[in-house]
N, CA and C atoms of all chains as a GROMACS GRO file, in nm:
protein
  516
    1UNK      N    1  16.082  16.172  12.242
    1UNK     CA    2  16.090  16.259  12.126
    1UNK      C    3  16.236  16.294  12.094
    2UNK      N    4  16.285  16.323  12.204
    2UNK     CA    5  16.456  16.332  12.177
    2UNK      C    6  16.546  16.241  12.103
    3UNK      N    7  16.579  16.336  11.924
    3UNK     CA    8  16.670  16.258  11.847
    3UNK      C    9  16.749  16.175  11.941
    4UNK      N   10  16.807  16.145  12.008
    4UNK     CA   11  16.941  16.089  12.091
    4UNK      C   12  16.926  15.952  12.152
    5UNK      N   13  16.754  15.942  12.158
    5UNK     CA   14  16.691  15.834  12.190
    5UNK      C   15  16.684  15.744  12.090
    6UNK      N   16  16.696  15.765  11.961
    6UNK     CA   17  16.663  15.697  11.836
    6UNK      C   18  16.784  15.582  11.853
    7UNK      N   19  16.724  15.462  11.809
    7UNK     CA   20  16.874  15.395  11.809
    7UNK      C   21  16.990  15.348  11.697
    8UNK      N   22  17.090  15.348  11.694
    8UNK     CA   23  17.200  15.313  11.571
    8UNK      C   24  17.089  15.242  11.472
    9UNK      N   25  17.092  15.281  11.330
    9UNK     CA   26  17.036  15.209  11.220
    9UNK      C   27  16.933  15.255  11.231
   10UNK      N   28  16.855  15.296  11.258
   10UNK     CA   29  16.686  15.336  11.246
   10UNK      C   30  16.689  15.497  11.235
   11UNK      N   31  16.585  15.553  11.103
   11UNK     CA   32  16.549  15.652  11.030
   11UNK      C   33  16.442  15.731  11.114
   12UNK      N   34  16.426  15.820  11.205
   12UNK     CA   35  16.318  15.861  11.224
   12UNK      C   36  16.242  15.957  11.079
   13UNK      N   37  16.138  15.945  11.060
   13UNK     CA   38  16.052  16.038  10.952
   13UNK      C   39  15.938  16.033  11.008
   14UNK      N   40  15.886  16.195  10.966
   14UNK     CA   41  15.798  16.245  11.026
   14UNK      C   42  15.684  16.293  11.123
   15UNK      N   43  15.590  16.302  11.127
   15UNK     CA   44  15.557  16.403  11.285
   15UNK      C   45  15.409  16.347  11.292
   16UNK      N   46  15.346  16.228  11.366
   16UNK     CA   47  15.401  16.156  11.466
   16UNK      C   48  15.573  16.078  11.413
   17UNK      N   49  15.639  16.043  11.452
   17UNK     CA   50  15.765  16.013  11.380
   17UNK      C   51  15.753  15.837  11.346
   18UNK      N   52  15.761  15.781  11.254
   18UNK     CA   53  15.773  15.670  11.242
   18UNK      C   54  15.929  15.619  11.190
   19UNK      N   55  15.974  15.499  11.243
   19UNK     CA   56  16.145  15.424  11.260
   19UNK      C   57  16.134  15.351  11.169
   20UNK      N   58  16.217  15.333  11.143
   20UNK     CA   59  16.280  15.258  10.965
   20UNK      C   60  16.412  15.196  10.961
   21UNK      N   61  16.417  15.051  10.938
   21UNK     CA   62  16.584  15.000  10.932
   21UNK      C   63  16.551  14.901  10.824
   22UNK      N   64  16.703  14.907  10.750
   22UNK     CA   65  16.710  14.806  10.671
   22UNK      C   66  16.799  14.675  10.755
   23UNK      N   67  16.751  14.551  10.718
   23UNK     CA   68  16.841  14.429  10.759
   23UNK      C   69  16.817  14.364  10.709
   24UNK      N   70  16.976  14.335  10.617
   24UNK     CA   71  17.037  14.272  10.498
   24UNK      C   72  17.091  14.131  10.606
   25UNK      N   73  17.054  14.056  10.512
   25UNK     CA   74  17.062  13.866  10.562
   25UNK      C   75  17.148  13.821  10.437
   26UNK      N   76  17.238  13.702  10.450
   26UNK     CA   77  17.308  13.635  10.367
   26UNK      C   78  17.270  13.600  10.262
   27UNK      N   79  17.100  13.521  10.287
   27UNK     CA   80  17.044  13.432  10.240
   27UNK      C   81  16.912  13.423  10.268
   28UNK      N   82  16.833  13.363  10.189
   28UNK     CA   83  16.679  13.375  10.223
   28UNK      C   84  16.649  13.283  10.385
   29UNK      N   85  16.695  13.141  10.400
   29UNK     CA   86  16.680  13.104  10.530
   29UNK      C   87  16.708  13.207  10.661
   30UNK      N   88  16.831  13.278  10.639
   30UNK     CA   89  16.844  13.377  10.762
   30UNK      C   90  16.767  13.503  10.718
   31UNK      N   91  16.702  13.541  10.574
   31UNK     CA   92  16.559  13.629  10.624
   31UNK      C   93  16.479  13.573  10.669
   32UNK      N   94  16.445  13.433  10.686
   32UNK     CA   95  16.336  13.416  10.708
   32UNK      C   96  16.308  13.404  10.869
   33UNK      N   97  16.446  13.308  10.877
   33UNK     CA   98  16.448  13.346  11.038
   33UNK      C   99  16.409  13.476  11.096
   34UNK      N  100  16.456  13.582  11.044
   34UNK     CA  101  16.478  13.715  11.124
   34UNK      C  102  16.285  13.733  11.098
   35UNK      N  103  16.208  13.699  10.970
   35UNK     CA  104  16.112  13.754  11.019
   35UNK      C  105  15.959  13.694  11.041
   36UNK      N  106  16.048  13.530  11.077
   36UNK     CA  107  15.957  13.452  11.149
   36UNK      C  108  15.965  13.500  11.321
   37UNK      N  109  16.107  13.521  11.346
   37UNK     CA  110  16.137  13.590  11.476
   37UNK      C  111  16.074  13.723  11.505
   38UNK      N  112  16.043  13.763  11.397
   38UNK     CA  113  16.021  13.912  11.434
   38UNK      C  114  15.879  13.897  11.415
   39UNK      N  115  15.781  13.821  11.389
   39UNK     CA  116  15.650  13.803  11.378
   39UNK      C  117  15.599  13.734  11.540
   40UNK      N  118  15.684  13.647  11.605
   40UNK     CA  119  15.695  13.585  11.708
   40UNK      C  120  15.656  13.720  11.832
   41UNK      N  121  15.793  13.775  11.777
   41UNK     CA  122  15.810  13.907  11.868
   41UNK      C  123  15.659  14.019  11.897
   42UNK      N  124  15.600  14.014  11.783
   42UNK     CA  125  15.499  14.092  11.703
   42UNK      C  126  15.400  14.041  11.804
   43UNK      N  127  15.362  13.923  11.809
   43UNK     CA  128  15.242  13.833  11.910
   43UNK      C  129  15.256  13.881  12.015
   44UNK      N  130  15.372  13.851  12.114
   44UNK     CA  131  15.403  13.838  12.168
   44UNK      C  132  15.360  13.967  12.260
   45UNK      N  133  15.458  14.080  12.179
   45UNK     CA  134  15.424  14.193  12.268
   45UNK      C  135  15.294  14.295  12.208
   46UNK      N  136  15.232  14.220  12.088
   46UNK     CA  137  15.090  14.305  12.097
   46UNK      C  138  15.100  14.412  11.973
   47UNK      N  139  15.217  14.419  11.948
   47UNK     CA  140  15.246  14.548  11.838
   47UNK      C  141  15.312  14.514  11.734
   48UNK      N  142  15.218  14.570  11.603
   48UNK     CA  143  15.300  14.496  11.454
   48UNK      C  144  15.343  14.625  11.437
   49UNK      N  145  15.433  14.594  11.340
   49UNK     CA  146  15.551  14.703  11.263
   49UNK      C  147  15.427  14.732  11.189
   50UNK      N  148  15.416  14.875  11.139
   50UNK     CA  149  15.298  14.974  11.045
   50UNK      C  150  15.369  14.866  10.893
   51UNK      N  151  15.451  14.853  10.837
   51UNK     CA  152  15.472  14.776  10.709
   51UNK      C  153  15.631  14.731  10.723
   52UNK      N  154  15.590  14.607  10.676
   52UNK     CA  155  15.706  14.507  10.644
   52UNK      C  156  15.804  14.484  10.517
   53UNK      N  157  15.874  14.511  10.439
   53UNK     CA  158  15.923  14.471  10.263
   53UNK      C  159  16.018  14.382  10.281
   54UNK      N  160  16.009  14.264  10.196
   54UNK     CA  161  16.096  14.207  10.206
   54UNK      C  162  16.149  14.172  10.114
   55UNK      N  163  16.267  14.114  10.048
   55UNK     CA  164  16.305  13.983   9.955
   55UNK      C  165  16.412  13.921  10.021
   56UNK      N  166  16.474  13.815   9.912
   56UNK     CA  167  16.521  13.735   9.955
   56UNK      C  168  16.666  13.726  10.048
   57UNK      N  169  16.658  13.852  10.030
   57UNK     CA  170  16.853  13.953  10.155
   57UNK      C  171  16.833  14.005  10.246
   58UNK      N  172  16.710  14.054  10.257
   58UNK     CA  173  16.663  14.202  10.285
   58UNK      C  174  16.487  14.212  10.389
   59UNK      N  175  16.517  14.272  10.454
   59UNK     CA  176  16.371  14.287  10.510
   59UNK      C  177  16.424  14.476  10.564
   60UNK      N  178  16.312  14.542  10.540
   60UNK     CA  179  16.295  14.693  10.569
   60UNK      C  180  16.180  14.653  10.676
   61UNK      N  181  16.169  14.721  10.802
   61UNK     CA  182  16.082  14.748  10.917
   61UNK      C  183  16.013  14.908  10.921
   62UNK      N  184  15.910  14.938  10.952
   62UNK     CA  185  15.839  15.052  10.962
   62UNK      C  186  15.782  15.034  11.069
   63UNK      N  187  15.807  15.126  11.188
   63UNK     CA  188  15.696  15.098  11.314
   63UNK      C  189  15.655  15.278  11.283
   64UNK      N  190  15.478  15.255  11.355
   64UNK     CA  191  15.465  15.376  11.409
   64UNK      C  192  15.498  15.408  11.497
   65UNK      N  193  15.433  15.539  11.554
   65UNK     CA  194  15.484  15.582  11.646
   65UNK      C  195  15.419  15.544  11.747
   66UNK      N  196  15.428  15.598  11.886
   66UNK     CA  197  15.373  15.525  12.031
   66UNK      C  198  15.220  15.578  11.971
   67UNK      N  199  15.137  15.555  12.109
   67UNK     CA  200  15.018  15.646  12.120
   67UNK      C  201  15.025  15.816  12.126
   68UNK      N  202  15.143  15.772  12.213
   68UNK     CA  203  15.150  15.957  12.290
   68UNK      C  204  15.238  16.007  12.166
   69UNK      N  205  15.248  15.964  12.069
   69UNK     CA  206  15.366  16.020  11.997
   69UNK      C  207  15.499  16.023  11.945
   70UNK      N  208  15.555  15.954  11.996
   70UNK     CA  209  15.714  15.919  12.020
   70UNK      C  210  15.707  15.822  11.949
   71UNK      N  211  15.869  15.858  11.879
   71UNK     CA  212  15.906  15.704  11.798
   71UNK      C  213  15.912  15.554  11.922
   72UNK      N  214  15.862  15.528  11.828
   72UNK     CA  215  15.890  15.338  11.920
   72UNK      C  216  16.018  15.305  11.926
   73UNK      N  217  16.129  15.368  12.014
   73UNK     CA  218  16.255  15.329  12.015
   73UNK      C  219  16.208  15.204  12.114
   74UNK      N  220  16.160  15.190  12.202
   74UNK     CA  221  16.184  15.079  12.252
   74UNK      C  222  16.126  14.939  12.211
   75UNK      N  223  16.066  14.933  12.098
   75UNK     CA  224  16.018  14.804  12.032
   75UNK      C  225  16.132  14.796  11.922
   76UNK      N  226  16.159  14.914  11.864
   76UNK     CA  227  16.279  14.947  11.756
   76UNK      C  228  16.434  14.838  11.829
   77UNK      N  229  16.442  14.818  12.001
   77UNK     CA  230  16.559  14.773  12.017
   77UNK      C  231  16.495  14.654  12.066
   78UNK      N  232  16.394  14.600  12.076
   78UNK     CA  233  16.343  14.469  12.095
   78UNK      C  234  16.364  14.394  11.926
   79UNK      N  235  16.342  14.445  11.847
   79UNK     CA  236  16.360  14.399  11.716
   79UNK      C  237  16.477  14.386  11.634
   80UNK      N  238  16.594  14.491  11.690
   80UNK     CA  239  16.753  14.499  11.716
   80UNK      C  240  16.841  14.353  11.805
   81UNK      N  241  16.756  14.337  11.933
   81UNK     CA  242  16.776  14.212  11.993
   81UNK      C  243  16.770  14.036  11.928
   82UNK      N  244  16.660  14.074  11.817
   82UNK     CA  245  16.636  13.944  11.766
   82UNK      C  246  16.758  13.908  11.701
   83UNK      N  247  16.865  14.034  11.652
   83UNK     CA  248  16.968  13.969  11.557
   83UNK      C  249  17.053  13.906  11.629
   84UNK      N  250  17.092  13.928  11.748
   84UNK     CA  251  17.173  13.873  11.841
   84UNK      C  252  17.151  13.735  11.850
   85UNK      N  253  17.023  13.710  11.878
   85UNK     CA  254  16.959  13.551  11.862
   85UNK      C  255  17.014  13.450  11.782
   86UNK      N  256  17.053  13.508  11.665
   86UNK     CA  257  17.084  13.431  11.529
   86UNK      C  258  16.964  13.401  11.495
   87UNK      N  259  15.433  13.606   7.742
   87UNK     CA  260  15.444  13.747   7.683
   87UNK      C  261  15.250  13.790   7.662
   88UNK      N  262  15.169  13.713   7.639
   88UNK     CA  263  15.073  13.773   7.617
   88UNK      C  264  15.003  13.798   7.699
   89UNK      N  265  14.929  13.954   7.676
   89UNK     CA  266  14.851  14.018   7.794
   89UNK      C  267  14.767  13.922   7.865
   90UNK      N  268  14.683  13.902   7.776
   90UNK     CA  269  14.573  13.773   7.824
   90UNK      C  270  14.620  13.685   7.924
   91UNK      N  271  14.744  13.625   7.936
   91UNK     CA  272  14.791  13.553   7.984
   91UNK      C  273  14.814  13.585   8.191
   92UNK      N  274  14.759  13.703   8.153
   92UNK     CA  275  14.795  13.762   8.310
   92UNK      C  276  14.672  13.739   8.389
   93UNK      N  277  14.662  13.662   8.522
   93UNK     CA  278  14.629  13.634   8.582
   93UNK      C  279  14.504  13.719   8.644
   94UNK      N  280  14.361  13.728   8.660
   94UNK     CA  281  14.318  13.847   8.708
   94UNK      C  282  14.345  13.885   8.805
   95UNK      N  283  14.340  14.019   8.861
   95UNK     CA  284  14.368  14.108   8.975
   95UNK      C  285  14.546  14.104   8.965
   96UNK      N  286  14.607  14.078   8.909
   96UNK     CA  287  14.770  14.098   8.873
   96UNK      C  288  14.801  14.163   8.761
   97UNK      N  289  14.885  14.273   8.804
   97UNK     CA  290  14.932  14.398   8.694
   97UNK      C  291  15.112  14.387   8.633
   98UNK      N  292  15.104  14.375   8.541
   98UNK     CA  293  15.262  14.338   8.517
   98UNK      C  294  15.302  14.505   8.451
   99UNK      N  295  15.426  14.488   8.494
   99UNK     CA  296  15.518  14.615   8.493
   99UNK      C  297  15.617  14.585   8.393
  100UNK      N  298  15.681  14.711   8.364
  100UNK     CA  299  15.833  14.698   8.246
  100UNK      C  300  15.841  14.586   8.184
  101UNK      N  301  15.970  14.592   8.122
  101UNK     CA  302  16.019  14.453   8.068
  101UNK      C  303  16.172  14.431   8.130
  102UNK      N  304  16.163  14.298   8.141
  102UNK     CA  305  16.084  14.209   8.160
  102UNK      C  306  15.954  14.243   8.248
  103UNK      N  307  15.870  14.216   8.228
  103UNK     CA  308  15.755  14.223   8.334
  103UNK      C  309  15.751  14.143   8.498
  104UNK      N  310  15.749  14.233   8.542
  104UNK     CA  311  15.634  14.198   8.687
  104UNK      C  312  15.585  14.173   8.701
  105UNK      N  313  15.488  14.111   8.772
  105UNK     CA  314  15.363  14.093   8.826
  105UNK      C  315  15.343  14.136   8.926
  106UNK      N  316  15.220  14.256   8.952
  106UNK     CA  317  15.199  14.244   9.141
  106UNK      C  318  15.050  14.189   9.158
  107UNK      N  319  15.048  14.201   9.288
  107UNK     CA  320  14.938  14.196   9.327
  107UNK      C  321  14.868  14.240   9.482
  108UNK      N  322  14.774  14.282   9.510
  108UNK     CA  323  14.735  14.310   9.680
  108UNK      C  324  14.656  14.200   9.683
  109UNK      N  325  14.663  14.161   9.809
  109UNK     CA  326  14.577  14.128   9.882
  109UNK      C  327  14.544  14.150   9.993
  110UNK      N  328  14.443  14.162  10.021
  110UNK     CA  329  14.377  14.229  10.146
  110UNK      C  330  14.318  14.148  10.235
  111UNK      N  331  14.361  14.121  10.392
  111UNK     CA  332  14.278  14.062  10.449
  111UNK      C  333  14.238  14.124  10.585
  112UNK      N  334  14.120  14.035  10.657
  112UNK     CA  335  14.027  14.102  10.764
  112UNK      C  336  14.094  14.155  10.885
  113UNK      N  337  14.203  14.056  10.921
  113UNK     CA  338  14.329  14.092  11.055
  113UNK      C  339  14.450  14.013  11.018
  114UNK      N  340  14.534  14.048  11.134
  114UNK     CA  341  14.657  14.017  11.122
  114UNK      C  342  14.631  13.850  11.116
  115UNK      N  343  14.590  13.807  11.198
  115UNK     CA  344  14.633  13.596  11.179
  115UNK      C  345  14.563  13.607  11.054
  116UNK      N  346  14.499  13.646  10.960
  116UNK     CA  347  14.463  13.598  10.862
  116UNK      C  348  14.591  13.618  10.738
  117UNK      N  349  14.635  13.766  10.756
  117UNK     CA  350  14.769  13.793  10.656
  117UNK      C  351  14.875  13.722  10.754
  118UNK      N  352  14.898  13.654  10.840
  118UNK     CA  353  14.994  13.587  10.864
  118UNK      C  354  14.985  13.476  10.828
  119UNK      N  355  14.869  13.378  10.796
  119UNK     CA  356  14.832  13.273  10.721
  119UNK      C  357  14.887  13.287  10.605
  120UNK      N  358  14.858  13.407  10.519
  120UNK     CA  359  14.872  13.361  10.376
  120UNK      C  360  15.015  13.401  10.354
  121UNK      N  361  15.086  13.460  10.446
  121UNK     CA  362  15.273  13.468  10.439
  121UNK      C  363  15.311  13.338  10.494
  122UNK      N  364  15.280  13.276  10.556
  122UNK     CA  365  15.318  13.154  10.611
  122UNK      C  366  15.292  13.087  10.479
  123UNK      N  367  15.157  13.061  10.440
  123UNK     CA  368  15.138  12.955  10.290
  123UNK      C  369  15.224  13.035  10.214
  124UNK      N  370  15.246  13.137  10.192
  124UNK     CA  371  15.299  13.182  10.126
  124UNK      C  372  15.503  13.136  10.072
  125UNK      N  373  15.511  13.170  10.208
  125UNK     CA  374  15.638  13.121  10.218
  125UNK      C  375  15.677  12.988  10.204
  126UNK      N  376  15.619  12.875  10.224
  126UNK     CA  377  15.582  12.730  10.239
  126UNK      C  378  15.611  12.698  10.085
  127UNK      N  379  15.518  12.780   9.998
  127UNK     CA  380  15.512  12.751   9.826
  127UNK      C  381  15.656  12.764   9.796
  128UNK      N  382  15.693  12.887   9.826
  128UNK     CA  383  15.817  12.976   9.775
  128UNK      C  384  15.924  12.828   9.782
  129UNK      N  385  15.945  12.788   9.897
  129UNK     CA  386  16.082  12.677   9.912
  129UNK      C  387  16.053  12.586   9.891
  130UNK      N  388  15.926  12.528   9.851
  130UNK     CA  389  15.838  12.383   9.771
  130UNK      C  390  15.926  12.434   9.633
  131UNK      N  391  15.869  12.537   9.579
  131UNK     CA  392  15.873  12.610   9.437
  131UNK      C  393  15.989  12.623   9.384
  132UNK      N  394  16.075  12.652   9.509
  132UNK     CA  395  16.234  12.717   9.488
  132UNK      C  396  16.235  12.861   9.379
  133UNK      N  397  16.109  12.920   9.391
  133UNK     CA  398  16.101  13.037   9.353
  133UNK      C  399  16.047  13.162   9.446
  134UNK      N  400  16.094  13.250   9.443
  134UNK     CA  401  16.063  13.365   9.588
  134UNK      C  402  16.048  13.473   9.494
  135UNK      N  403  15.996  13.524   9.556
  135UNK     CA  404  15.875  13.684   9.492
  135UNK      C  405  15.977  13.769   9.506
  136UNK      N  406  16.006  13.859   9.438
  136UNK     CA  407  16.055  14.002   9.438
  136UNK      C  408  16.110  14.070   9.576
  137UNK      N  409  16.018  14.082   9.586
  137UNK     CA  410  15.944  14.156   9.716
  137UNK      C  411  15.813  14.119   9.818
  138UNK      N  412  15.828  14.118   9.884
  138UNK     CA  413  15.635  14.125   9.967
  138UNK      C  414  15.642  14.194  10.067
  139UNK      N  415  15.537  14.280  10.027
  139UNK     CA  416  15.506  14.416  10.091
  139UNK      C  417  15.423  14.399  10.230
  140UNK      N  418  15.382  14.373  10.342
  140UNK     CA  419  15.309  14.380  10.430
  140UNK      C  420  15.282  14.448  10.558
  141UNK      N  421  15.159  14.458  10.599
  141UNK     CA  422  15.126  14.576  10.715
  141UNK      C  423  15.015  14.416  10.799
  142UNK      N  424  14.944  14.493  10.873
  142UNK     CA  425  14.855  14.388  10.954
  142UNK      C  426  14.747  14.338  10.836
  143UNK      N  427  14.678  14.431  10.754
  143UNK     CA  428  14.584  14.354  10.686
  143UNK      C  429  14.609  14.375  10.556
  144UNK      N  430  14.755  14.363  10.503
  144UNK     CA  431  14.734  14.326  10.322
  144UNK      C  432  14.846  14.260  10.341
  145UNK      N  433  14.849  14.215  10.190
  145UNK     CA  434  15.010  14.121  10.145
  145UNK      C  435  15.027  14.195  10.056
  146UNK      N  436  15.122  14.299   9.949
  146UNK     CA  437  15.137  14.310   9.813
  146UNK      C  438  15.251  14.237   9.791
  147UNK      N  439  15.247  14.134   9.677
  147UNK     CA  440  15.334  14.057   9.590
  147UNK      C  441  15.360  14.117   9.476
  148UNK      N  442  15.494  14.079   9.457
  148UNK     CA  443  15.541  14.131   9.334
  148UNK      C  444  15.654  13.997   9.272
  149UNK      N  445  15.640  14.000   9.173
  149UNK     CA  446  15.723  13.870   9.114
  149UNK      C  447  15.790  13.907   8.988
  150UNK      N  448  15.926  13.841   9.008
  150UNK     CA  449  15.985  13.892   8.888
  150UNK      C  450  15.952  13.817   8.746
  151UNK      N  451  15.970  13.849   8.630
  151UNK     CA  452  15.964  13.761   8.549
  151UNK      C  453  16.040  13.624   8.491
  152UNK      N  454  15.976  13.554   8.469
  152UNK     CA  455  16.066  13.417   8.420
  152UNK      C  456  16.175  13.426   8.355
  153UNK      N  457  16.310  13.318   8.381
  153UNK     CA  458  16.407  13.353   8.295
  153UNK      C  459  16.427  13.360   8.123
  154UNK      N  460  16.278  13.304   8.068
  154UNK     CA  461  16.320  13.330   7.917
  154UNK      C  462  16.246  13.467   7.916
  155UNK      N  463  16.193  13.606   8.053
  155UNK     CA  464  16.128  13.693   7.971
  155UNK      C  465  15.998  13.705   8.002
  156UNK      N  466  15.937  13.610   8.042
  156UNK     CA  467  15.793  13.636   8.025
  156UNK      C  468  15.736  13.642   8.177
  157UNK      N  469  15.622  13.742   8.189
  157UNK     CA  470  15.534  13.739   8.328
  157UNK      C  471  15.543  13.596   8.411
  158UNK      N  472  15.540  13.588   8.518
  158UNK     CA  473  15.542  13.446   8.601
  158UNK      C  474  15.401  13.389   8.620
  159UNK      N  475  15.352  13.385   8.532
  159UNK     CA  476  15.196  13.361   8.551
  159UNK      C  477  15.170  13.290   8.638
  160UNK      N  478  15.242  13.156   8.572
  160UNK     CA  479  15.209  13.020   8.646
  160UNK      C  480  15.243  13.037   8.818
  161UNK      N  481  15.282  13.098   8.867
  161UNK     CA  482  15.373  13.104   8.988
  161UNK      C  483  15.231  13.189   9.054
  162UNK      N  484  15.190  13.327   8.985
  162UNK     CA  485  15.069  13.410   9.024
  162UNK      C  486  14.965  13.357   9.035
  163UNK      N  487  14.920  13.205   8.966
  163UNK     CA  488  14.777  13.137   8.981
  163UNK      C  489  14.816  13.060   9.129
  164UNK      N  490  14.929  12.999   9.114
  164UNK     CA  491  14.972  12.891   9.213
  164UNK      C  492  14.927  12.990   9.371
  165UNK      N  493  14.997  13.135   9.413
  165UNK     CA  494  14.970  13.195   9.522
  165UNK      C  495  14.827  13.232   9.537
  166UNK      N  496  14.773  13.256   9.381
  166UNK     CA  497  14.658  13.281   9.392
  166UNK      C  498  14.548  13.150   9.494
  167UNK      N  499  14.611  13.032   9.443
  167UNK     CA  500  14.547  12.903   9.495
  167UNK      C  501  14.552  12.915   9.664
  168UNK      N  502  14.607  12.948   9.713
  168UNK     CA  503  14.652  12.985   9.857
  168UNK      C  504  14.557  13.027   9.885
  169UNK      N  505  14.471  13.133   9.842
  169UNK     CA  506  14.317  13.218   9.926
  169UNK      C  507  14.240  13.073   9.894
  170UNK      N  508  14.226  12.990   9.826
  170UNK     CA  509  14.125  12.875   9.847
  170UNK      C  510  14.149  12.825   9.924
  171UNK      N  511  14.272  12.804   9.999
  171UNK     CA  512  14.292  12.691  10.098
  171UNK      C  513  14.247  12.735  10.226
  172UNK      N  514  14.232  12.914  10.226
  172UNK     CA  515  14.207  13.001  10.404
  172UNK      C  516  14.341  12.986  10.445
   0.00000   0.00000   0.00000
């Protein structure tokens, strides 16, 4: 629950709190990468982002919050990791 | 430009006009199907939607209008063709 936990770029809003980042891409191939990767990610560990927006620069992420409550900082920096990937 | 011309279940906005649309499906591999076809058209097409809105079980599309002005109809039947394929 502790603001301090939230990580660089992500919005906490409201109570359960749900995380919010924008990530701006060059070009539509490197959005698409980021959210073919981030759909990969999604399988993988069991948990989709609450809503996705995208176009062709741009993808916005929305996760809820845990069960118990808490923002999903730690799927929030699993999804932070994918950019590193390229 | 003419109303008629709009695709059913697609609502066009301002001018130039928009088009959106929802679609709704049963679970996630099913709306990951139709973003996958989805996306597939888009770089066949060399035309990409606005925006696309998604959570686990909808898609909302939104499309901008053609460059002389008018609703993207043709582009809205074409995605539409996508729910025939599953």
């Amino acid at each position: 629950m502790a603001e301090c936990d939230i990580p660089d770029g992500w919005q906490a809003r409201g109570t359960p709190p749900t995380l919010s980042r924008r990530f701006p891409f060059p070009d539509y191939p490197a959005t698409r990468r980021f959210l073919d990767a981030l759909a990969a990610l999604s399988e993988q560990a069991g948990v989709h982002p609450q809503t996705i927006n995208f176009g062709s620069g741009y993808v916005n992420v929305t996760l809820d919050a845990t069960a118990d409550g808490a923002a999903d900082a730690g799927f929030a920096r699993r999804i932070d990791a994918l950019l590193a990937q390229g």
